[in-house]
PyMOL commands that place a pseudoatom at each C-alpha (Angstrom):
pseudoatom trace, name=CA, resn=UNK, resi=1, chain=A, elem=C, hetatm=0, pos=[44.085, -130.105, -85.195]
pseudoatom trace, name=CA, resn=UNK, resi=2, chain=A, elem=C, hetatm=0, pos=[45.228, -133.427, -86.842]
pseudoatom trace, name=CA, resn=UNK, resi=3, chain=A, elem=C, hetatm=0, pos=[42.723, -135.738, -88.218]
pseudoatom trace, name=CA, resn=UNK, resi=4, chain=A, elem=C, hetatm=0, pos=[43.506, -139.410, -87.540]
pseudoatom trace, name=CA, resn=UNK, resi=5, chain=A, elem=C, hetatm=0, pos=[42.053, -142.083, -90.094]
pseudoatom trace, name=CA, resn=UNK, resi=6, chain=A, elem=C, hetatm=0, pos=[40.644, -145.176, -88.819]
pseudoatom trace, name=CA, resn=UNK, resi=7, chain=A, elem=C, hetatm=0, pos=[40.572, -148.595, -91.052]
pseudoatom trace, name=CA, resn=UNK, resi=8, chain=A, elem=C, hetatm=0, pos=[37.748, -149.162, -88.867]
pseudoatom trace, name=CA, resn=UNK, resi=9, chain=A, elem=C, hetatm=0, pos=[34.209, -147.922, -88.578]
pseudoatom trace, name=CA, resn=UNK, resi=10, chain=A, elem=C, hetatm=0, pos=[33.007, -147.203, -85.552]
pseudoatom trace, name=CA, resn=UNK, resi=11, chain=A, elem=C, hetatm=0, pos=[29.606, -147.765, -84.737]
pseudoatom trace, name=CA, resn=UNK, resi=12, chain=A, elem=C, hetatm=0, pos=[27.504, -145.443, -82.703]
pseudoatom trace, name=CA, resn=UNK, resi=13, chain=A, elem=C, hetatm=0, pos=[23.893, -145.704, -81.224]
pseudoatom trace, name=CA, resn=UNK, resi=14, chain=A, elem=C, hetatm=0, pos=[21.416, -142.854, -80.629]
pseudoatom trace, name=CA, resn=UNK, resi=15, chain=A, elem=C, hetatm=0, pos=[17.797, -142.330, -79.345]
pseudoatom trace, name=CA, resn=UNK, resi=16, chain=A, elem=C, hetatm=0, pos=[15.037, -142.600, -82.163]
pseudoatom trace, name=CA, resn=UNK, resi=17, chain=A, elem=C, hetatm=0, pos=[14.930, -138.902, -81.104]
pseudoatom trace, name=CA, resn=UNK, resi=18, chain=A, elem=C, hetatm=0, pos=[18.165, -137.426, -81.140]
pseudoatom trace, name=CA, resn=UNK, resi=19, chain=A, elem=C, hetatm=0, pos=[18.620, -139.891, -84.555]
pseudoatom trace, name=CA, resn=UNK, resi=20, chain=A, elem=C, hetatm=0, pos=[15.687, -137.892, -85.985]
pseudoatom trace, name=CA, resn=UNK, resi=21, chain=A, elem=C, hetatm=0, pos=[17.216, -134.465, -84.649]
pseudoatom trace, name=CA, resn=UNK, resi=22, chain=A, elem=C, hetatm=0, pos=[20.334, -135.362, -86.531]
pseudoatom trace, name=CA, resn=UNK, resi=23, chain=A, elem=C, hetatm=0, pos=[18.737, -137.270, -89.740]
pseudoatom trace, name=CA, resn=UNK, resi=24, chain=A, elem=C, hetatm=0, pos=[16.721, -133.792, -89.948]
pseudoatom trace, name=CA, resn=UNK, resi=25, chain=A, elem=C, hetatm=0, pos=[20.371, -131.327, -89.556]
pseudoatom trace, name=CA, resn=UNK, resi=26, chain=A, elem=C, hetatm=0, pos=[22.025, -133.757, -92.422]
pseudoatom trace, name=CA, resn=UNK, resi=27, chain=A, elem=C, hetatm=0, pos=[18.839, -132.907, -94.577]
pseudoatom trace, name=CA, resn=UNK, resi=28, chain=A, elem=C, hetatm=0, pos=[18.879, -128.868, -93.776]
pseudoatom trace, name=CA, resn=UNK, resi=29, chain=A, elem=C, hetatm=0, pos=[22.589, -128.720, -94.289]
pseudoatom trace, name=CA, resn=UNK, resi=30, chain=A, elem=C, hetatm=0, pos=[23.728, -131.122, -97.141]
pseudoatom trace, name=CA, resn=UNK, resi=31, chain=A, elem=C, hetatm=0, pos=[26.180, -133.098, -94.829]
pseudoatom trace, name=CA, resn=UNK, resi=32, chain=A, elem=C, hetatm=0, pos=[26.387, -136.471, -93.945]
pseudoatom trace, name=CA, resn=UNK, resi=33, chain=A, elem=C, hetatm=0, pos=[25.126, -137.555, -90.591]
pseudoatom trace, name=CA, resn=UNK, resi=34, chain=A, elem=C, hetatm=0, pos=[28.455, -139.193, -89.669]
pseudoatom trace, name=CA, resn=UNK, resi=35, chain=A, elem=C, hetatm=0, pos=[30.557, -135.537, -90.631]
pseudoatom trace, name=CA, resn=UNK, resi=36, chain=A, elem=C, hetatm=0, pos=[27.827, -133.815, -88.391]
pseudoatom trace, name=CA, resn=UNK, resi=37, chain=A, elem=C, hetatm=0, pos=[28.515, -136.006, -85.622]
pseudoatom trace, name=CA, resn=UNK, resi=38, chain=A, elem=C, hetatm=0, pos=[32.481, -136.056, -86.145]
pseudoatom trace, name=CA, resn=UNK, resi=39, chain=A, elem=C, hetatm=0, pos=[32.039, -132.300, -85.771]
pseudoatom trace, name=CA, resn=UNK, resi=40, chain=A, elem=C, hetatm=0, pos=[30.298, -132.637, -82.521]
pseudoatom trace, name=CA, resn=UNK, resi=41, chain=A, elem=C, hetatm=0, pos=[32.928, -134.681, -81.029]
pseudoatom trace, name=CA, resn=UNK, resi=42, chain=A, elem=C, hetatm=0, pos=[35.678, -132.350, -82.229]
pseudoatom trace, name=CA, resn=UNK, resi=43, chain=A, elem=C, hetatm=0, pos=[33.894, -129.650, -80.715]
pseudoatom trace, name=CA, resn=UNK, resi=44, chain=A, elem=C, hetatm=0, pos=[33.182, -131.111, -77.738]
pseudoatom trace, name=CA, resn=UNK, resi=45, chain=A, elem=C, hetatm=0, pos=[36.669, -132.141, -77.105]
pseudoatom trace, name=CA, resn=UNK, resi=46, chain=A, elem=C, hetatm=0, pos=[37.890, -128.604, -77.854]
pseudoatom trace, name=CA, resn=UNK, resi=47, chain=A, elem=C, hetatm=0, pos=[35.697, -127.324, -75.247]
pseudoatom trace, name=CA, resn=UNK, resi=48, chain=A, elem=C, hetatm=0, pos=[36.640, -129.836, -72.669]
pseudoatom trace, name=CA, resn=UNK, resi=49, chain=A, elem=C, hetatm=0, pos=[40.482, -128.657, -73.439]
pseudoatom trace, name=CA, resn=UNK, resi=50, chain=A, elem=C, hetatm=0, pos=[39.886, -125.014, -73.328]
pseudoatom trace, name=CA, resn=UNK, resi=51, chain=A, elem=C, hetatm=0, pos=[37.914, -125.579, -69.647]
pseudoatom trace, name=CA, resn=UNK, resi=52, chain=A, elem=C, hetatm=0, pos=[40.322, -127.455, -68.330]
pseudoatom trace, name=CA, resn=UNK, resi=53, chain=A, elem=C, hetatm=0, pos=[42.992, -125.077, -69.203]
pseudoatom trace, name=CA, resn=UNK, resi=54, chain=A, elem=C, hetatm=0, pos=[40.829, -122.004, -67.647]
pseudoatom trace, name=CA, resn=UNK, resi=55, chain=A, elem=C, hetatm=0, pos=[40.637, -124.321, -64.491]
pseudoatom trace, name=CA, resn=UNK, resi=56, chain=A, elem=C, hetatm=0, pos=[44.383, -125.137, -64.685]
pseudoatom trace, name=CA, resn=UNK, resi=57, chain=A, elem=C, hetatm=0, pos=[44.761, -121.266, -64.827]
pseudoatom trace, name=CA, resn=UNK, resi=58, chain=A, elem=C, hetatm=0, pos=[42.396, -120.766, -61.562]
pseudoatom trace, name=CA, resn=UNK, resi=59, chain=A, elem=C, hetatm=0, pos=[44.563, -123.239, -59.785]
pseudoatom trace, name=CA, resn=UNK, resi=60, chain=A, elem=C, hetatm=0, pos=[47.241, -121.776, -60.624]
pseudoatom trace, name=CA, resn=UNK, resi=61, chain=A, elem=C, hetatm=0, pos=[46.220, -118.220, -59.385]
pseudoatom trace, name=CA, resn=UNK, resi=62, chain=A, elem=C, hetatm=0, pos=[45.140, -119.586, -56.247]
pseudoatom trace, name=CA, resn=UNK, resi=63, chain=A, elem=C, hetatm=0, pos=[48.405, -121.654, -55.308]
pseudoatom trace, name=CA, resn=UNK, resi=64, chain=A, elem=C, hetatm=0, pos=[50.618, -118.537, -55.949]
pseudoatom trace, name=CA, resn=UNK, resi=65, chain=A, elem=C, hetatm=0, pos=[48.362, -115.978, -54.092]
pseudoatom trace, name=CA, resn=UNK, resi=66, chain=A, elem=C, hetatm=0, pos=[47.860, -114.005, -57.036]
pseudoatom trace, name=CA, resn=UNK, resi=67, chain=A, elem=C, hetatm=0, pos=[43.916, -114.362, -56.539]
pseudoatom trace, name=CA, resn=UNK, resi=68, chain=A, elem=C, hetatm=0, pos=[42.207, -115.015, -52.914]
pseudoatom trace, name=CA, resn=UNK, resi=69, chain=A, elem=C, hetatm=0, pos=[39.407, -117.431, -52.020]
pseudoatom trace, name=CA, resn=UNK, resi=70, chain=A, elem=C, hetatm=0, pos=[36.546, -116.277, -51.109]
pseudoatom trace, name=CA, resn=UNK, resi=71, chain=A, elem=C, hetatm=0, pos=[34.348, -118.326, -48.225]
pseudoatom trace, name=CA, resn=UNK, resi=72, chain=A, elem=C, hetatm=0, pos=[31.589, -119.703, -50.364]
pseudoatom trace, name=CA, resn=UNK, resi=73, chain=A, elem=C, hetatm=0, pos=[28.877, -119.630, -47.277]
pseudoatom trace, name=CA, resn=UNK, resi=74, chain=A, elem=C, hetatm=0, pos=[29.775, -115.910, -47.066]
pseudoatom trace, name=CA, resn=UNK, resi=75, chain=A, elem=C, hetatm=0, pos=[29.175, -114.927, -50.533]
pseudoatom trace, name=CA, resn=UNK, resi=76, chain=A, elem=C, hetatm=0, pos=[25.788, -117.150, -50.737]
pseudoatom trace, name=CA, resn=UNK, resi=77, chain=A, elem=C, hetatm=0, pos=[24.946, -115.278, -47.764]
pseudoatom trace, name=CA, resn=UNK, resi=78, chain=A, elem=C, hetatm=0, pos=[25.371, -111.520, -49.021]
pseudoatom trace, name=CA, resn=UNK, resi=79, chain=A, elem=C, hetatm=0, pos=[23.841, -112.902, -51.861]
pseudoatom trace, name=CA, resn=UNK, resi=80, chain=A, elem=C, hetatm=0, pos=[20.683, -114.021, -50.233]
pseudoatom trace, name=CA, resn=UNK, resi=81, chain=A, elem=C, hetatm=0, pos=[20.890, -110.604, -48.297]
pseudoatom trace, name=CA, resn=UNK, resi=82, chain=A, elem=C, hetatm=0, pos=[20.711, -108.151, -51.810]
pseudoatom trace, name=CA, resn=UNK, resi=83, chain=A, elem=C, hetatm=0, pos=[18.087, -110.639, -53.122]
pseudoatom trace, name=CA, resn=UNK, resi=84, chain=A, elem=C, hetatm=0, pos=[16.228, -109.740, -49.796]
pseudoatom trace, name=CA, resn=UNK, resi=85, chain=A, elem=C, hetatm=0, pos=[16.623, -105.638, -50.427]
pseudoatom trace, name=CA, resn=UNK, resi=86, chain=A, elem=C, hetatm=0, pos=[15.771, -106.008, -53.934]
pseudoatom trace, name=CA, resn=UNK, resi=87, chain=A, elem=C, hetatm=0, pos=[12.809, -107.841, -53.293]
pseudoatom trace, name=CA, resn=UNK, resi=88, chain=A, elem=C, hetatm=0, pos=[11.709, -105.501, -50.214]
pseudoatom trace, name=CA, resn=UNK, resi=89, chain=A, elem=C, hetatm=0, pos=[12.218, -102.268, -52.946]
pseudoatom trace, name=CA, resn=UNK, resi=90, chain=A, elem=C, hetatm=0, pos=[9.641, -104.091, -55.090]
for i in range(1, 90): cmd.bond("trace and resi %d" % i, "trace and resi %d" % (i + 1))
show_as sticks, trace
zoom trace
């Protein structure tokens, strides 16, 4: 990943709680508060990219036929139905 630097400072604004939460993680670990929170970000931006290529990839499977749907009402109903003989064995 390439790390872009800004001549600017952005500013960012947090609850007094999840300012304490992240005052208190910069005092555990050593780090400053704004290299905790550029971590975050990363992080969360990596996620984001990883689930949209797993949904990309679903799609995918789908529109060739390699995978079927399944009728969502269907499976919620079986579902309900094995919740029902579970809780009758009980």
């Amino acid at each position: 990943m390439e790390a872009f630097t800004y001549s600017e400072a952005m500013e960012v604004h947090f609850t007094a709680d999840l300012q304490a939460k992240l005052d208190k993680l910069a005092t555990e670990t050593g780090r400053p508060t704004g290299e905790l929170v550029e971590d975050v970000v990363a992080g969360y931006f990596d996620e984001l990219a990883q689930a949209r290529e797993m949904l990309n990839s679903r799609y995918d499977d789908l529109k060739s036929g390699r995978v079927k749907p399944i009728d969502g009402e269907a499976f919620f109903e079986s579902l309900r139905q094995r919740e029902d003989e579970l809780l009758k064995k009980q």
